[in-house]
N, C-alpha and C positions, 0 to 999 in steps of 0.2 A: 504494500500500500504506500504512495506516496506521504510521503510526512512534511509537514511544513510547519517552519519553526518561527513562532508566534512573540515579538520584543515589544510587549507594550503593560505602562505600567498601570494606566486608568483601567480597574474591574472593570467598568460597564462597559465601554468599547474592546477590551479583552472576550468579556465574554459573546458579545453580536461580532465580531466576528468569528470566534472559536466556533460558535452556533453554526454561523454559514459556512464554515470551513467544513465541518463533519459534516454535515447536511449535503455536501458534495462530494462527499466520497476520500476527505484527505482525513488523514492521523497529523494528531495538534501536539505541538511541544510548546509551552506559554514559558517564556523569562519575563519576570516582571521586573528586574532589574538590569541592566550591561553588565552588570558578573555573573548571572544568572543565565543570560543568553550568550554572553561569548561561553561558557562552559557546558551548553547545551550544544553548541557551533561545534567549538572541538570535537568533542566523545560522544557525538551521537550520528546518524547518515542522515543526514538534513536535505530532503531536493530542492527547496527553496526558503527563503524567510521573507518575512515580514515587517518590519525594522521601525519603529519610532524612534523620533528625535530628542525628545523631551523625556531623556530618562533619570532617575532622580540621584544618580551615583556618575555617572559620563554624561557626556554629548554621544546623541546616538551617529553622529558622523566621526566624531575619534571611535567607536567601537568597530563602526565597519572598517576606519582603515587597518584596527588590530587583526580583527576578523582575515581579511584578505592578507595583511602580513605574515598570519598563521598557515594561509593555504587554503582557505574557506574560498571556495571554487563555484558553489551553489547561487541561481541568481537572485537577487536582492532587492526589493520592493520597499520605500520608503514610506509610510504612511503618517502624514504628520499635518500638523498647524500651519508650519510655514511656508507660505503658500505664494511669494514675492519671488520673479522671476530669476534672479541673482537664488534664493534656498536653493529651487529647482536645481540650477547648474551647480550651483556648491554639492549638491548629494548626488549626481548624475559625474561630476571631477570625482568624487571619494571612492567611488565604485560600484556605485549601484545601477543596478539595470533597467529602474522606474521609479517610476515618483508619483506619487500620490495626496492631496489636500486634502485635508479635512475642513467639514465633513463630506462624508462619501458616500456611494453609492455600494453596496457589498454585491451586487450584481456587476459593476464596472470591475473590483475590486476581483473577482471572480475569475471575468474576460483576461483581466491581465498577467493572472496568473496562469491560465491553461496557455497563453501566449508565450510566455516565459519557461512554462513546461515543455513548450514544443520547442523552444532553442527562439522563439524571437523571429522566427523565419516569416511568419504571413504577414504583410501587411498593416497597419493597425487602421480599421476604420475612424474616421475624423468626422463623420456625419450619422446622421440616424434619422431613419424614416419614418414615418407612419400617423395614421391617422389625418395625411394632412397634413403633418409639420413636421418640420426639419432641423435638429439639434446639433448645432456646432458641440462638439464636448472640448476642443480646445478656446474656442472663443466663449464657452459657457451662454451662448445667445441662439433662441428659438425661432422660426420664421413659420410664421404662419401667414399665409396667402401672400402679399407681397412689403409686408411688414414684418422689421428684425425688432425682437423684444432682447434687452440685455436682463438675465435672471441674478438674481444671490445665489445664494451657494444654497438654503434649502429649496428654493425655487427649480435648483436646476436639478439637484437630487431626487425629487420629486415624479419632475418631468421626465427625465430621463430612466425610471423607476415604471411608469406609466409605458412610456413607450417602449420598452423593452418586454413588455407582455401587451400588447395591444388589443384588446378588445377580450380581455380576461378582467374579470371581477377581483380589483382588491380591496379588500377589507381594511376598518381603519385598523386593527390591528397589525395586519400585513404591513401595512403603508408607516406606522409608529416604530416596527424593530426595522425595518427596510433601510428610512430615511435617517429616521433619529435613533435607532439603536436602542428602544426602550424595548424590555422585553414582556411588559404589563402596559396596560391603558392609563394613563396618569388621571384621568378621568377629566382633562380640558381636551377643548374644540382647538386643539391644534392641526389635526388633521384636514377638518374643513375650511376653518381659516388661510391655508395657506393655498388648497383646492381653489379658494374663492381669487387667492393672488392672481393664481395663473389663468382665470377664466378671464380677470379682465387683459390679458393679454394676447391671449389664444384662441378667445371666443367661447361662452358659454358652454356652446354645442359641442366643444370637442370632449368634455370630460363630461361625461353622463352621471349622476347618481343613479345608484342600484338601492332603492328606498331597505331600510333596514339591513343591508350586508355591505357598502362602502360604493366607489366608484370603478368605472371604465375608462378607457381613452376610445373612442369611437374608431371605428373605420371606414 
């Protein structure tokens, strides 16, 4: 079974992604600290990690360049806060073979790794279809009919959450551990509230409610 080795110190984003991680079929190895995870790197068969920056004993870019100093050959996925073009190329020079901003999409987070499983070789899509509209994921900006809407970041996790199963029912549950990593209903209208962001952007008609089980993205 693939294993992939899991460097992040916040529980609740530790565990929504560990969630998704086994839910796809990998074995999870969690460092909740940089001595924790370089010592899971060394003495364990690692096929890939998952690296935050923000860890409470190193910087998670002095670990990877230990890591790779050691011989840690596995590719390496940043997942972090800093999200300023300059972090990007700072973790991308350190050694790592992606970069990721929080927050995320664990469905993008997913794509990137079976990418990276396969050696990097396809392509990476830069756009995304459906329903109608078309999702920059590197400019984070939507276009719906001949109007470009620029998103925030849970507007675009959202959206791009929606369009990634297009015309399937998700629930606000679904849509709470997806987007925000909550893995209980906190019991506010954050779900809907932000549903309503993007309707004035995309048009009402694109995101349908499903009265009592959550929303659609139309087709």
């Amino acid at each position: 079974m693939t294993q992939i080795l899991l460097i992040e110190d916040e529980d609740r984003i530790a565990s929504f992604v560990e969630k998704g991680l086994r839910a796809a079929g990998y074995a999870v190895l969690r460092g909740a600290t940089a001595s924790e995870g370089f010592e899971y790197a060394m003495n364990n068969s690692v096929d890939l990690a998952v690296l935050d920056l923000g860890l409470p004993d190193e910087d998670g870019l002095r670990l990877l360049g230990r890591m790779r100093g050691q011989g840690f050959g596995a590719p390496v996925i940043i997942l972090t806060a800093r999200s300023t073009p300059a972090d990007t190329v700072a973790g991308l020079e350190s050694g790592a073979d992606d970069y990721m901003s929080k927050p995320f999409s664990i469905d993008e987070l997913l794509a990137r790794i079976r990418l990276r499983l396969r050696g990097g070789s396809a392509e990476e899509p830069t756009t995304l279809s459906a329903g109608g509209l078309t999702l920059d994921l590197h400019a984070r900006r939507v276009t719906a009919g001949q109007k470009q809407h620029d998103l925030s970041s849970r507007e675009f996790a959202l959206i791009e959450t929606f369009m990634r199963h297009p015309g399937q029912v998700l629930s606000r549950e679904q849509l709470l551990e997806r987007v925000w990593g909550y893995s209980f209903d906190p019991g506010s209208n954050l779900v809907d509230v932000y549903v309503r962001y993007l309707r004035a952007k995309v048009g009402a008609e694109a995101i349908r409610t499903v009265r009592g089980v959550g929303y659609r993205l139309e087709l």
